[in-house]
C-alpha positions as CSV (number, residue, x, y, z in Angstrom):
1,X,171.4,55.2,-132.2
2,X,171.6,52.9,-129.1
3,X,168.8,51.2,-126.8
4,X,169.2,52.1,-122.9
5,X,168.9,48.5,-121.4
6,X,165.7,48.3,-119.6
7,X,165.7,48.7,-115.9
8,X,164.2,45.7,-114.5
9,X,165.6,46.2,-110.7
10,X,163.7,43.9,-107.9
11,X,162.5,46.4,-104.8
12,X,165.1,46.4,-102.1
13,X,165.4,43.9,-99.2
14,X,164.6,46.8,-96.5
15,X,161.1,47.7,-98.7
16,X,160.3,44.6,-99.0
17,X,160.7,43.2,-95.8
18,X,158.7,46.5,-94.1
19,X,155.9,45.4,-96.7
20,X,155.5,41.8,-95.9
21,X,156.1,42.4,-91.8
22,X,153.2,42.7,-89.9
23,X,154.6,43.9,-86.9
24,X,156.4,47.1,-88.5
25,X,153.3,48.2,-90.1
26,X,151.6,48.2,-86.9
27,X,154.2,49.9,-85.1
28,X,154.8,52.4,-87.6
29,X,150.9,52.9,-88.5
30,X,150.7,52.6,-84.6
31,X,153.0,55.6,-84.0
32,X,151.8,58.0,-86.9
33,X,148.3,57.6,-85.5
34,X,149.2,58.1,-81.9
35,X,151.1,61.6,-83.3
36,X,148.2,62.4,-84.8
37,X,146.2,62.4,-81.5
38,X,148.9,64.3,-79.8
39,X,149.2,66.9,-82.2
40,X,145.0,67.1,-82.4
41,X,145.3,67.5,-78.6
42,X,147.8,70.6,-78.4
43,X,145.2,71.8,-80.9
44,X,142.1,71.0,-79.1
45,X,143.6,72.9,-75.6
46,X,144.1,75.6,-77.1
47,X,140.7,75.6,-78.6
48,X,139.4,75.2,-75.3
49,X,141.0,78.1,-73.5
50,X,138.6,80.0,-75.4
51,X,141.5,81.5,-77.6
52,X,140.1,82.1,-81.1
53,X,140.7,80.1,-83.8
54,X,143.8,80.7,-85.8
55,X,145.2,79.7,-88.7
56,X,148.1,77.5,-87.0
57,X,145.1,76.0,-85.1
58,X,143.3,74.9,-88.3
59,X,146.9,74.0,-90.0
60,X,147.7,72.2,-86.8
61,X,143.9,69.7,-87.2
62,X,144.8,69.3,-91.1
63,X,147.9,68.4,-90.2
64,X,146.3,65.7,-87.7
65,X,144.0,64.7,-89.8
66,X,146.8,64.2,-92.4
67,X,148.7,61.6,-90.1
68,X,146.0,59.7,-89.5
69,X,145.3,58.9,-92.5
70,X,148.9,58.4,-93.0
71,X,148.6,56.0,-90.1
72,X,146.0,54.2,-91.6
73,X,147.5,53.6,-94.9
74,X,150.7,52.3,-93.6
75,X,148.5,49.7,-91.6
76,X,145.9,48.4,-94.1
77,X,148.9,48.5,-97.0
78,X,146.1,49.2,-99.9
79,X,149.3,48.9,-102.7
80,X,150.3,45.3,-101.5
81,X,146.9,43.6,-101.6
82,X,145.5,45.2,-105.2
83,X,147.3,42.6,-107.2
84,X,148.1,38.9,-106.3
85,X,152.1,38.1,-105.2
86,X,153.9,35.6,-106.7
87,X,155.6,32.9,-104.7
């Protein structure tokens, strides 16, 4: 019988580095939000031609809804700030 070394592998640079930048959360958290808008908006017209409400209208605002919170995720980075970092 043999032992499988344990993986002890550091995150890469690229992850890291989109963790600890500030900017590239708020561009990317920036950019899912502002889909999210434009995709509630296509919905919302639609809604407002008096066209009844559809399933791809309701999958379209979930689907919104979904990138938002995406959005906002990316931004506040929840993951990163439950445990301290070491230097």
């Amino acid at each position: 019988m043999s032992t499988a070394p344990e993986s002890t592998a550091a995150p890469s640079k690229s992850l890291q580095a989109f963790k600890d930048c500030w900017g590239c959360r708020a561009v990317s958290g920036g950019g899912l939000i502002l889909s999210a808008a434009y995709v509630f908006h296509a919905a919302r017209n639609v809604m407002k031609k008096g066209a009844p409400t559809s399933m791809g209208t309701v999958a379209q605002l979930t689907f919104a809804a979904s990138l938002a919170a995406w959005g906002v995720v990316v931004i506040t980075d929840p993951v990163g700030k439950s445990h301290r970092k070491t230097p």
